[in-house]
Every structure is written in structure tokens, then in C-alpha cells.
N, C-alpha and C positions, 0 to 999 in steps of 0.2 A: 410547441415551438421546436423549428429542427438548430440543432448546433449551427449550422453551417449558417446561422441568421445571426451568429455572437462572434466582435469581436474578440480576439487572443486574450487581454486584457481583461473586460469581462469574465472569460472563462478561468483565467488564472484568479480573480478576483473572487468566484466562486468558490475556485476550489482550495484556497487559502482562507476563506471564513466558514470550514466548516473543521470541527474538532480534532480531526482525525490526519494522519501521515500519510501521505498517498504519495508513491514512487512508482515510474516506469520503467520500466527494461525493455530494448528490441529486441529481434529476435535472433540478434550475434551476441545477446547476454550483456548489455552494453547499459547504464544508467543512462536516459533521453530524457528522463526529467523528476521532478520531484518539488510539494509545494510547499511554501511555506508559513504552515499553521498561527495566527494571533498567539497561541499558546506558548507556543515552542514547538520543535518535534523531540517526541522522543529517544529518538535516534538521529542527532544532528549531523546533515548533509552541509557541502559544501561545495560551491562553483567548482572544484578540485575534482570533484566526483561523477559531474557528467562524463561521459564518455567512458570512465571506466568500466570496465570486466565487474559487474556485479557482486562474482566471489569475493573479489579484493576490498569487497565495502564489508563484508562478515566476515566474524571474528576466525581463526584458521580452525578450531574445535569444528563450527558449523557450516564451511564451505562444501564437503561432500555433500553435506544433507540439501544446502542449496541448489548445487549440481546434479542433485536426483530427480528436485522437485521441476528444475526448468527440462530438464529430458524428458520429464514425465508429460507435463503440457505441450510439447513439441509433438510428442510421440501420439500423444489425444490418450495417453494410458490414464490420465489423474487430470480434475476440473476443478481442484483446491487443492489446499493446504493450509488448516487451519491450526494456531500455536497457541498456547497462552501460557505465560508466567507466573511469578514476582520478585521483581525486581526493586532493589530498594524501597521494600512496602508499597511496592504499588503494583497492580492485578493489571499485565499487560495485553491485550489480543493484538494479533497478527494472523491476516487472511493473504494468502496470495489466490491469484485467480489469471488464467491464460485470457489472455485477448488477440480475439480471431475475426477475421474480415467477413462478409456475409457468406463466402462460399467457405466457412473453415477454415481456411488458409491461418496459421499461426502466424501473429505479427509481434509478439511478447509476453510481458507478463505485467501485472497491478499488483504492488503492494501497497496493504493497507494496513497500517498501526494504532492503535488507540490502548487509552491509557482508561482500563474499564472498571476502576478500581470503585467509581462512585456507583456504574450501573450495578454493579455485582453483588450491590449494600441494598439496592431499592425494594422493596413493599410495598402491598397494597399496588397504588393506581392513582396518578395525579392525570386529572383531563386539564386540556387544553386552557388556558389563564387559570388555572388555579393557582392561587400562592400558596 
């Protein structure tokens, strides 16, 4: 199925039932959107936050490190940056990842947050309906 066959709605319905914090940025460093997880997210976004300058949504300790990592995907030097914590006992990952139109062309950046505190604990092998 191609996207362009879902409506907006759908697709935000998607991407708010699945576990995980996913944020956009364009590629003036701009937040364009961000979803919002059944969970919570872990780092709560607010209608206040679109359009911002992305640094000014992280804390001042980690805005260089932001600002390295979005030059770095502009620049095509870096195709991640992957983080992980803990944070109030909980084992957090954080990927970012450039997103680039079919000829390259940089259009922004995806971040993705999850709280991987339970996968982190996993063993063994549960398949598919197992209880």
C-alpha cells in the first residue's frame, strides 16, 4: 500500500498507536511535528513547540551536541545517532535519523524515543500469541 492512499488522520492514528515518540524537524531545524503516543511520551511536547528551533526544545547542556548532529545529516557526514540512558530508572533509547527525498536532497530529521527499559530485561524467545 502506498501512503499517498491514507488519509492524514489514519496516518496520525498510526503513528500514535505505536509505543514509541517520534518527532520531526525540517530542514531550517524547525519542529513540523510530533505524535502523540496512548502512553505518554517521554519527553512531553506541546502545540507551543511546533515551529520551534529544535535546540530550544533540549536542555542547554545538550544543544551543541544537537547542533552537530543536524549539520552532520545536512552535510550527508553521519546517518544516525543513536543515544541511550537512565533516566529515573528507566533504560531510555533515542535514534535520530536524516530524512532525504529520493534524489538525497535533505528534508530533515526523525526522532525516535522509547522507553526500552522492559526490552532490555527480555530472554529467551516468546513467538507470536504466546502468553
Amino acid at each position: 500500500m502506498n501512503l499517498k492512499e491514507l488519509d492524514i488522520e489514519t496516518i496520525e492514528a498510526i503513528l500514535d498507536s505505536i509505543n514509541v515518540d517520534i518527532s520531526f524537524v525540517d530542514a531550517e531545524d524547525r519542529v513540523k511535528y510530533f505524535n502523540s503516543p496512548r502512553h505518554g511520551r517521554i519527553f512531553p511536547r506541546t502545540k507551543m513547540d511546533l515551529n520551534r528551533k529544535v535546540q530550544n526544545c533540549h536542555p542547554p547542556q545538550s544543544q551543541d551536541k544537537v547542533k552537530a548532529i543536524l549539520e552532520g545529516f545536512k552535510e550527508g557526514s553521519r546517518e544516525d545517532a543513536p543515544f541511550w540512558f537512565e533516566l529515573k530508572g528507566r533504560f531510555i533509547n533515542i535514534d535520530y535519523f536524516p530524512v532525504r527525498d529520493k534524489e538525497g536532497n535533505y528534508l530533515g530529521t526523525v526522532e525516535v524515543s522509547q522507553d526500552a527499559t522492559e526490552l532490555r530485561a527480555l530472554q529467551g524467545e516468546k513467538r507470536l500469541l504466546d502468553d
